[in-house]
C-alpha positions as CSV (number, residue, x, y, z in Angstrom):
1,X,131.9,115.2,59.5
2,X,135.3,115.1,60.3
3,X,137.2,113.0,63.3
4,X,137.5,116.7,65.1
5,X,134.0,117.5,64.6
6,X,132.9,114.0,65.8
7,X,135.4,114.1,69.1
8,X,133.8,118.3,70.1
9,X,130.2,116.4,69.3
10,X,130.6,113.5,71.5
11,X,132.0,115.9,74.4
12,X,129.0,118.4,74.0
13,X,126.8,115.3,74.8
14,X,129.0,114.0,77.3
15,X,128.9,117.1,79.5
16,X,125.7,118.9,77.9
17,X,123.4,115.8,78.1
18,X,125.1,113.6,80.8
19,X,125.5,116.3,83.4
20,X,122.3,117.8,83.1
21,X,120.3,117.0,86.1
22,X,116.9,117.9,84.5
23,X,117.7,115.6,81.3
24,X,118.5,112.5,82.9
25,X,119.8,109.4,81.6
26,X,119.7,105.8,82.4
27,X,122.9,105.7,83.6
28,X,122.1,109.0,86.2
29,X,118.6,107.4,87.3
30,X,120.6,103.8,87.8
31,X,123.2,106.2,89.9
32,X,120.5,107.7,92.1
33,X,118.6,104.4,92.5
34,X,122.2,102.8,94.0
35,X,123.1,105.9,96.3
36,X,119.5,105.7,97.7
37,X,120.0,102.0,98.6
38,X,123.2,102.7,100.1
39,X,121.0,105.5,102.2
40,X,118.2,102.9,103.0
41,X,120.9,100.4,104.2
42,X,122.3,102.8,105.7
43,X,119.5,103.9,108.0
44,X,117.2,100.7,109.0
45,X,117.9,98.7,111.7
46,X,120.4,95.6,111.4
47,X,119.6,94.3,114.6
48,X,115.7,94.1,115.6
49,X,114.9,95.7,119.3
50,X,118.7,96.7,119.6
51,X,119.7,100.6,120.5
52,X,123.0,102.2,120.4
53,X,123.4,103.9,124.0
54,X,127.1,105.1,123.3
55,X,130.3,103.6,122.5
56,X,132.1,101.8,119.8
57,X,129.5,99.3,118.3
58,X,130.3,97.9,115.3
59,X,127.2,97.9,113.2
60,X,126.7,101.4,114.0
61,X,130.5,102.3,113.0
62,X,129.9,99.8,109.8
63,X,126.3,102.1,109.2
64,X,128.1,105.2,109.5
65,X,130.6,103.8,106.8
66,X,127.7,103.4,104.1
67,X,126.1,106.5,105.4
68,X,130.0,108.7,104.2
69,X,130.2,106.4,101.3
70,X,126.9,107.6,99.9
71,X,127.4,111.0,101.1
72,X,130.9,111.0,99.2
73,X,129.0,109.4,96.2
74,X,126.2,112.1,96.2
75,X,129.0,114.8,96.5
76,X,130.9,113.4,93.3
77,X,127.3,113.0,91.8
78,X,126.7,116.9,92.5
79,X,130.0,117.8,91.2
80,X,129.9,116.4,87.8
81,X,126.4,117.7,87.4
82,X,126.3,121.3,85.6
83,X,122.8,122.1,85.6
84,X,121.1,121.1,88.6
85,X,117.8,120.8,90.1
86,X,117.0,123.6,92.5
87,X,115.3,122.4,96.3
88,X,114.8,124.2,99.0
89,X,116.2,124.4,102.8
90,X,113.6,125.9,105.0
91,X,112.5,121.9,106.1
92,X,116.1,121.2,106.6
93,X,117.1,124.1,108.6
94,X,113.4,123.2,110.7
95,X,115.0,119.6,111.6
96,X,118.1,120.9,112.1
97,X,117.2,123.0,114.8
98,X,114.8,120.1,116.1
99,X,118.1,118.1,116.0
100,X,120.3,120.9,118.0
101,X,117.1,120.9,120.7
102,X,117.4,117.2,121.4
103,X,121.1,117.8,121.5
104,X,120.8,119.7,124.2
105,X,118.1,118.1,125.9
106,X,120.7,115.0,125.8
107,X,123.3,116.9,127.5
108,X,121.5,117.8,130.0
109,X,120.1,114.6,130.4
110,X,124.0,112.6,130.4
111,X,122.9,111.2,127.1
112,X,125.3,113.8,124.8
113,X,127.6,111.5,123.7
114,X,125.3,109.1,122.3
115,X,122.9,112.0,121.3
116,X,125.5,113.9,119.4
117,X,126.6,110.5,117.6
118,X,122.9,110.0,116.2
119,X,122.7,113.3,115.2
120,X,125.8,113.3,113.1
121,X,124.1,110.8,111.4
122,X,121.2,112.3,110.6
123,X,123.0,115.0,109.8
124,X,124.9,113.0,107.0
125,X,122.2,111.3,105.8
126,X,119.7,114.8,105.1
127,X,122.8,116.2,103.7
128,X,123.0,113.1,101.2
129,X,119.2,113.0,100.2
130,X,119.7,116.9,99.4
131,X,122.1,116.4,97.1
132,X,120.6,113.5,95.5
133,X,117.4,115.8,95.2
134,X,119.0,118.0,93.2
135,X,120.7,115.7,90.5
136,X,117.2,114.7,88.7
137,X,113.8,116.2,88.2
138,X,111.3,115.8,91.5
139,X,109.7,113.0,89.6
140,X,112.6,110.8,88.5
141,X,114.1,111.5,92.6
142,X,111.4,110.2,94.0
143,X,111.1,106.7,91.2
144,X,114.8,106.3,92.4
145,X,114.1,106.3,96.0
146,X,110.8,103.9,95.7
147,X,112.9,102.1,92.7
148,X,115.4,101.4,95.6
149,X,112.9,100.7,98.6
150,X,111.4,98.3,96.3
151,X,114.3,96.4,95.3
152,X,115.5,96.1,99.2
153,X,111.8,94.8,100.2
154,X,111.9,92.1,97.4
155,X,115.4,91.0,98.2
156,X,114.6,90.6,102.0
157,X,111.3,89.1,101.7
158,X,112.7,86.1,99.4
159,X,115.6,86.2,101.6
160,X,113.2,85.9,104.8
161,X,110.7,83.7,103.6
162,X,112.0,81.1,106.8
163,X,110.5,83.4,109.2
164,X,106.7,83.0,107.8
165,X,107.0,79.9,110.0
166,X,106.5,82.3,113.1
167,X,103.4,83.7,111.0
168,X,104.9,87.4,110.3
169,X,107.4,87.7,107.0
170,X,110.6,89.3,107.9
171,X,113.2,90.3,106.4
172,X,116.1,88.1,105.8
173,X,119.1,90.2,104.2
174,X,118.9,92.7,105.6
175,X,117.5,91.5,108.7
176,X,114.5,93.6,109.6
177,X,111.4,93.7,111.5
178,X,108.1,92.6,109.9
179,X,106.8,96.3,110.1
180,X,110.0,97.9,108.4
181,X,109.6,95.2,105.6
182,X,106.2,96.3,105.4
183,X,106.7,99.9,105.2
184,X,109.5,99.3,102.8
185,X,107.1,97.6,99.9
186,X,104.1,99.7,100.6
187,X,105.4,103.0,99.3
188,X,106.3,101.7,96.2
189,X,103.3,100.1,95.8
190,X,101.2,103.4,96.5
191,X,103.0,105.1,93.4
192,X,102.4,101.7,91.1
193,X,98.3,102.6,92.0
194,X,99.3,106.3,90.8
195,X,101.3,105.1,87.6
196,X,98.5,102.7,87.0
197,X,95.6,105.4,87.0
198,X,97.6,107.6,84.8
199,X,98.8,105.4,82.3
200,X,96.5,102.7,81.8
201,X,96.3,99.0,83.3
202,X,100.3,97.4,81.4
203,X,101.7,94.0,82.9
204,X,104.9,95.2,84.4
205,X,103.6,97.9,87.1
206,X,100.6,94.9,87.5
207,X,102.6,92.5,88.1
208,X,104.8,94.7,90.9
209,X,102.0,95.7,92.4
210,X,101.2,92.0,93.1
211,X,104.2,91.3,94.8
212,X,104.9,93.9,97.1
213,X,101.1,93.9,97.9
214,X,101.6,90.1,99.0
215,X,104.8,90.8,100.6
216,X,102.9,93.7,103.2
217,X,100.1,91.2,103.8
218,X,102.4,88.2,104.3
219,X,104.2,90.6,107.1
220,X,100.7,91.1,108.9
221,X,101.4,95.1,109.3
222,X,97.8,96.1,109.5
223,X,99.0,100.0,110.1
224,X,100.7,99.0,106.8
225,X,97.3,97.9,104.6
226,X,95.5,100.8,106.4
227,X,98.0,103.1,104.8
228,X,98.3,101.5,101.5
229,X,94.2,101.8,101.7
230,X,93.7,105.2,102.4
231,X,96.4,106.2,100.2
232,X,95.3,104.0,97.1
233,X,91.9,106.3,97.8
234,X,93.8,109.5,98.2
235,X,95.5,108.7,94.4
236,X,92.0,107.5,93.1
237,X,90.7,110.9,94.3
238,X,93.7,113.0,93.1
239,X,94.7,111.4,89.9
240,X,90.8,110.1,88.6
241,X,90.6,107.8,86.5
242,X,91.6,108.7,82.7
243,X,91.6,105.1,81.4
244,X,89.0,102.7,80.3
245,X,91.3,99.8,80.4
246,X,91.4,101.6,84.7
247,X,87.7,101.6,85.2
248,X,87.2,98.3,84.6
249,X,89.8,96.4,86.2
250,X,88.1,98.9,89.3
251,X,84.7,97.4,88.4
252,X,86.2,94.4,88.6
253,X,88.2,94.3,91.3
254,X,86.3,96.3,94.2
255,X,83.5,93.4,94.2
256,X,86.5,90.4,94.2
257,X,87.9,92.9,97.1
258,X,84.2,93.3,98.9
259,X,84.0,89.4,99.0
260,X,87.4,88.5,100.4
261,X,86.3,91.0,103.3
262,X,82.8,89.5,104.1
263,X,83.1,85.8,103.2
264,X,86.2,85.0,104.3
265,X,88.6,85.0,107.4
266,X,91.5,86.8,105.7
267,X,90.3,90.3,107.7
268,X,89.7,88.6,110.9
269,X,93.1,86.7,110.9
270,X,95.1,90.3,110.1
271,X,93.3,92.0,113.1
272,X,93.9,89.4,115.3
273,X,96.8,87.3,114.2
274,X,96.0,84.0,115.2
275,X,93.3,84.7,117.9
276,X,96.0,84.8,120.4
277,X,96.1,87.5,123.3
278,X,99.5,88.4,122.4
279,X,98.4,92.0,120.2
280,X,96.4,93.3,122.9
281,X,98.9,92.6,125.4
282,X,101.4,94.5,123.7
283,X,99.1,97.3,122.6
284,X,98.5,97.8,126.4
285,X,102.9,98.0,127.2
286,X,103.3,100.4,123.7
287,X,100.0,102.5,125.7
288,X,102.1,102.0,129.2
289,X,105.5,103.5,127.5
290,X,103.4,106.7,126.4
291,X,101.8,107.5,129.4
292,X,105.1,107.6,131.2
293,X,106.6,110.1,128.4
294,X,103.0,112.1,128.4
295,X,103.1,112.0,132.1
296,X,106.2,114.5,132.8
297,X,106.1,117.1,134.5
298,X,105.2,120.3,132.6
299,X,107.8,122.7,134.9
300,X,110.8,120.1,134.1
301,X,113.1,120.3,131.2
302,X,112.6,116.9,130.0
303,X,109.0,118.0,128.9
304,X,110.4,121.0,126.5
305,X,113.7,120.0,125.5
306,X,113.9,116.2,125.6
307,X,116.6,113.8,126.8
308,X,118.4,113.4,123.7
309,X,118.1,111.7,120.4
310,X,119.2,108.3,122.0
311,X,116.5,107.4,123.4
312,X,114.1,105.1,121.7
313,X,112.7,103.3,125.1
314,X,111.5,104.6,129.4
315,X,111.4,102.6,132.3
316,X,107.8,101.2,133.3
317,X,106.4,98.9,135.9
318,X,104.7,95.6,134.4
319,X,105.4,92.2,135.5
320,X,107.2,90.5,132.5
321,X,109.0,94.5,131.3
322,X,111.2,97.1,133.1
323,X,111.2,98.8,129.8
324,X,109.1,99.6,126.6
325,X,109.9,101.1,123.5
326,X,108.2,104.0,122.3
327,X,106.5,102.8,119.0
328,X,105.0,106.1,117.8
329,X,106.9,109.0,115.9
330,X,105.3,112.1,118.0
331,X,105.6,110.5,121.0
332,X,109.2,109.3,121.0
333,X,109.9,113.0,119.5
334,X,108.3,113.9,122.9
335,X,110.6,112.1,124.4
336,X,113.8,113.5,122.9
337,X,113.6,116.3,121.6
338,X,110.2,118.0,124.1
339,X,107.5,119.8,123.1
340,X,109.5,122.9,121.3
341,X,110.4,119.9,119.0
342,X,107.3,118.3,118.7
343,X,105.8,121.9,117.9
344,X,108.5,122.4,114.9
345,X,108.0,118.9,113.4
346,X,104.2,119.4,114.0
347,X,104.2,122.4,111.9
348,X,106.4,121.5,109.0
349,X,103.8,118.0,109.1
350,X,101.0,120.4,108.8
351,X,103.0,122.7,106.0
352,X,103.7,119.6,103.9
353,X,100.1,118.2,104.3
354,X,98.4,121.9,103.3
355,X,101.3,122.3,100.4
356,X,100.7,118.8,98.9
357,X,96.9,119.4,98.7
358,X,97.3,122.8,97.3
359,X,100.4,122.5,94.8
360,X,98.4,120.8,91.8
361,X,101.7,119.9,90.1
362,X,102.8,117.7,92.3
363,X,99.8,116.6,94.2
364,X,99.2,113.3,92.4
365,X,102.3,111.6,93.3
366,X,103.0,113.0,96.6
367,X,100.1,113.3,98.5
368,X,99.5,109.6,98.5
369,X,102.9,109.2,99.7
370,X,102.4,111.7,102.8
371,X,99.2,110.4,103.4
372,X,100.9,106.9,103.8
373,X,103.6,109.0,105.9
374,X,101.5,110.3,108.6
375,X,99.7,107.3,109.0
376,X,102.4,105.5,110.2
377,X,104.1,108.2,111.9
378,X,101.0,107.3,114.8
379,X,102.6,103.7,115.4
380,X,106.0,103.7,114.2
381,X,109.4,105.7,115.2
382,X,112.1,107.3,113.2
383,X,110.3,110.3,111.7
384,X,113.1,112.5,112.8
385,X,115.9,109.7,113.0
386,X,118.6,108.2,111.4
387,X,115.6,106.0,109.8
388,X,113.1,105.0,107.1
389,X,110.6,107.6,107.4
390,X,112.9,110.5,107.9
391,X,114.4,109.9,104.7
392,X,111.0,110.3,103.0
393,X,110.1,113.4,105.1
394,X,113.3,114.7,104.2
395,X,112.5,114.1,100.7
396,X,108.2,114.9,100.3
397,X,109.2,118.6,102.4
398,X,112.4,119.2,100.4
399,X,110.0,118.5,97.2
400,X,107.2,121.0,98.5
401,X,109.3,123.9,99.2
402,X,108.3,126.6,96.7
403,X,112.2,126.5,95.3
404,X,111.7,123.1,94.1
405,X,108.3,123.7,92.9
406,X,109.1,126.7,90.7
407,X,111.9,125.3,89.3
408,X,111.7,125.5,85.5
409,X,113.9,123.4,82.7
410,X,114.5,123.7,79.2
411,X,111.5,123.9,76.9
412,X,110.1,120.1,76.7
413,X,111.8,118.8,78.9
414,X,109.0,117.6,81.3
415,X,107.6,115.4,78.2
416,X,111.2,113.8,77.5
417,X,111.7,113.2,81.3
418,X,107.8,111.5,81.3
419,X,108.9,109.3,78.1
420,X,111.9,107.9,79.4
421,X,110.1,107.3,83.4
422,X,109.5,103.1,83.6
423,X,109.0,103.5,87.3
424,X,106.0,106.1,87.9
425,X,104.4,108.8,86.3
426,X,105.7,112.5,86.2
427,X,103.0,114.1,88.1
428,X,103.1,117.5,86.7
């Protein structure tokens, strides 16, 4: 073959093979799994407790500057791709008009400034998980996204391995709450259980599992191990078990499991965290903050629109607290963006949930995921947020929608993309 004939063959590949979004290489998936960190640094707290309220703050103008720079990567991304992955808008355009409700509701409120600032960002950061949704097939999107989340739990973990002196693992870099740590290493590890019933019991996805296992117990998240246990059962359930090599390590492991619970104190020291008063004592201030929100008047305008994105805490009356934050997802979007809100969300929850039981092709991976999703969305914020868990509703409801679904490749291609996965199955 001539010099000519090598130079046209080598550009077919290069823009046939590289910018195909539904044959991906290693260098797109290693693409994605970067432009999702810069998204997940992008959107978890820096600061622990700490809310913007308005002005120029520099960790939320330095946030905003990773959120543009993945956008602007994305974008690039999306351009040089040819042939991309089709998703679909109707969740988007839901939380959009979510977003525009608690806009309002801020205005009225006094809190538009800071309102409007939040929702740019949110803004930015569904546009950027769109377009990274539509650069690889569902399955190798959503390895990127748990390849990343996995990667930022490991790194903050060893980095915050001081802070198991106060009995809870934090994160060190970044700095994060034990919770977020935990919710960052328990996702993965739900699709390591998936990858593990599919393909067989192999060292690597073992040996992963391990760690981010120890890293969610070593936080003391219990919402987190109730997740990762009811979702572990939900991929049991979903995916069977194919594998011989599967059923055994099961047989073995679910006795090893059943005695840690009865004969020792490893259960009792997770539910009550040293024996100390401290958990029930703030259970009772996180009940106090929702009764206050619950409590509004059904004729005013806070309870249907909100007060605005911006606000993460209310007022109360206790004797150490003039203040609490709202630790729950639908109660918080109670709070800021009212019941029409917290109808919308509700209904696109119960969409996803009905559509991930129903859609066999995809019901494997994602199910498990959701069901780890809603869980938390009972005790922790940021569903519909510049945070954690709106990145992954963004992505399970975008990967739902009957456009992604029924979106078909070249012939094969499903096996080829499967082959070349080393994070989690294709669940197909």
């Amino acid at each position: 073959m001539t010099s000519a004939g090598l130079g046209m063959r080598g550009q077919r590949v290069h823009g046939g093979v590289h910018a195909d979004a539904s044959r991906p290489t290693r260098r797109r998936f290693a693409a994605l799994v970067a432009l999702f960190l810069l998204v997940i640094v992008s959107v978890i707290p820096w600061r622990p407790q700490s809310f913007y309220t308005g002005g120029l703050d520099p960790v939320v103008v330095a946030k905003a500057a990773i959120a543009v720079v993945a956008l602007g990567g994305a974008v690039g991304l999306t351009l040089f791709t040819r042939r991309r992955m089709p998703v679909g808008l109707g969740p988007a355009a839901v939380i959009a008009v979510t977003l525009m409700i608690s806009l309002l509701g801020g205005v009225v409120a006094g809190n538009g400034s800071a309102t409007a600032v939040l929702v740019v960002r949110v803004f930015i950061v569904m546009a950027t998980l769109l377009l990274l949704l539509t650069n690889a097939p569902w399955d190798r999107a959503v390895a990127a996204l748990l390849t990343a989340m996995g990667i930022l739990a490991v790194v903050a973990a060893a980095t915050g391995a001081r802070t198991l002196v106060k009995g809870r693992l934090g994160g060190g870099i970044p700095e994060i709450h034990p919770n977020e740590l935990a919710g960052l290493a328990a996702l993965p590890l739900i699709a390591l259980v998936v990858l593990i019933l599919r393909r067989g019991v192999r060292v690597s996805p073992v040996i992963a599992s391990v760690v981010l296992f120890g890293i969610v117990v070593a936080t003391g998240s219990r919402i987190a191990l109730v997740g990762i246990l009811v979702g572990a059962i939900v991929a049991l359930v979903t995916n069977g078990v194919r594998r011989r090599g599967v059923l055994y390590t099961l047989l073995v492991f679910v006795p090893l499991i059943y005695g840690v619970i009865v004969f020792t104190r490893v259960v009792d020291g997770l539910a009550s965290r040293g024996g100390t008063s401290a958990e029930s004592t703030a259970l009772d201030s996180r009940l106090t903050g929702w009764q206050v929100v619950l409590g509004w008047d059904w004729a005013s305008w806070q309870r249907w629109l909100g007060v605005g994105l911006s606000v993460k805490e209310v007022a109360v009356q206790e004797k150490w607290r003039s203040s609490q934050v709202l630790d729950s997802s639908w109660v918080s979007l109670l709070a800021q963006a009212g019941l029409l809100g917290v109808l919308l969300i509700g209904l696109l929850v119960a969409w996803c949930v009905i559509t991930a039981v129903t859609a066999a092709s995809r019901r494997g991976l994602l199910l498990p995921l959701l069901t780890m999703f809603v869980i938390r969305t009972f005790t922790e914020s940021g569903m519909v947020d510049s945070a954690m868990p709106f990145v992954l509703f963004v992505t399970l409801s975008a990967l739902l929608t009957r456009r992604s679904r029924q979106a078909s490749g070249p012939p094969g291609h499903e096996n080829q993309t499967r082959a070349r996965s080393v994070t989690m199955p294709g669940v197909r």
